[in-house]
TIVO-110258 format. One line per field, with one value per residue (C-alpha): residue number from 0; residue in one letter; chain; x, z, y. Coordinates in steps of 0.5 Angstrom, whole numbers, plus 500, padded with zeros to 3 digits. Example, Ala and Ser with C-alpha at 12.3 -4.5 7.8 and 13.67 -1.06 7.14 Angstrom:
2
seq	0_1
type	A_S
mol	A_A
x	525_527
z	516_514
y	491_498
// end
This chain:
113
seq	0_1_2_3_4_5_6_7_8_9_10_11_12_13_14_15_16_17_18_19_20_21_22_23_24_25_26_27_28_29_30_31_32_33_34_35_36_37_38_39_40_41_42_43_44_45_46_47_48_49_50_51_52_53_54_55_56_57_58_59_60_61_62_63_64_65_66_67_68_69_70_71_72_73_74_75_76_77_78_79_80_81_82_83_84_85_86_87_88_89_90_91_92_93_94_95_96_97_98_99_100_101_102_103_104_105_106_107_108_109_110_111_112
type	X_X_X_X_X_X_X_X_X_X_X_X_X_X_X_X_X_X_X_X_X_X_X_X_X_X_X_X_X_X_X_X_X_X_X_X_X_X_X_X_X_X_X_X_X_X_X_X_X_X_X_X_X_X_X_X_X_X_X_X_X_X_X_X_X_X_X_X_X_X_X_X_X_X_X_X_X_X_X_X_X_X_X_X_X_X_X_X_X_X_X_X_X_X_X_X_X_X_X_X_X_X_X_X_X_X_X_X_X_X_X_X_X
mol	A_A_A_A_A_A_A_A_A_A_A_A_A_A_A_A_A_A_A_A_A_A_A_A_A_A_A_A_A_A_A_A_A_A_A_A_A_A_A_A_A_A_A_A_A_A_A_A_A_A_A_A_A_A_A_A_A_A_A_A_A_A_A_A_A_A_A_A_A_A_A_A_A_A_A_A_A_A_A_A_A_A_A_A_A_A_A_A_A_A_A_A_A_A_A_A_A_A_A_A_A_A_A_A_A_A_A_A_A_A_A_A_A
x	485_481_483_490_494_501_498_491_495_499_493_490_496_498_503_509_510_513_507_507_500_494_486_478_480_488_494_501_507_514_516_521_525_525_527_527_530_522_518_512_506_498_493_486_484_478_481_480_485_487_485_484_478_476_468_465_463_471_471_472_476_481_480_482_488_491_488_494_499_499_498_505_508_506_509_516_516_517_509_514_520_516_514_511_505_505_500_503_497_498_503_506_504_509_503_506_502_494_491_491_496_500_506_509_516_520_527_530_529_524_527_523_518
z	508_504_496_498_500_496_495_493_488_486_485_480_476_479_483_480_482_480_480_478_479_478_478_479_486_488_485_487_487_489_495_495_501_501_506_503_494_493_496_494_497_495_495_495_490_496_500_507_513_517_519_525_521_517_517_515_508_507_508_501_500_504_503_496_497_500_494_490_495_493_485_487_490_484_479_483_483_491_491_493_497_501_503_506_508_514_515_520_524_527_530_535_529_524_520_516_511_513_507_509_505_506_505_501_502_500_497_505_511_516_522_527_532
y	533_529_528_533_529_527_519_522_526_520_516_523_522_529_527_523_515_510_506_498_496_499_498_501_501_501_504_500_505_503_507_513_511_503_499_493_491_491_496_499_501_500_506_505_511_513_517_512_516_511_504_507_512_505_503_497_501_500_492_491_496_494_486_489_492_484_481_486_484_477_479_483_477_473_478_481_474_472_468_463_465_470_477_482_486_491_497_503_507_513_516_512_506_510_512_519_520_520_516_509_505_498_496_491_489_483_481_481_476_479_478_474_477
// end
């Protein structure tokens, strides 16, 4: 399924998005069904279909895609207060969509574990 899924349309400007970030590696979208005030998710542009399927030739990658979470947090303005940044991977992981994908969420207390 390489290079059709809805979020490699999304990062080829195929597909439409709402999309607040974006670089040589990663597209950073808000999320059509939010679970918290902010929601959006980050997409590596190279198609990576899960964590569960990632190498270490994705190292960089995926350590990138934090390094945009926390630019996120620094410019929705929650670097301080807090947020959040969650990976779903697989089925039984909540994982929908099968291009590897981090959540980042914020403007809701997250419940203790």
């Amino acid at each position: 399924m390489s290079g059709d899924c809805i979020f490699c349309r999304i990062v080829r400007h195929e597909s439409p998005a709402d999309i607040e970030y974006e670089d040589d590696e990663v597209v950073a979208f808000k999320d059509i069904y939010p679970k918290a005030p902010v929601h959006m998710l980050i997409v590596p542009r190279r198609h990576i279909a899960s964590l569960a399927t990632a190498t270490p030739a994705d190292r960089e990658t995926l350590g990138h895609c934090l390094l945009v979470a926390r630019t996120l947090g620094e410019r929705t303005g929650y670097a301080e207060r807090g947020y959040r940044v969650s990976l779903n991977t697989g089925p039984e992981g909540g994982q929908v969509v099968y291009h590897i994908h981090l959540h980042f969420t914020a403007g809701r207390r997250a419940a203790r574990a």
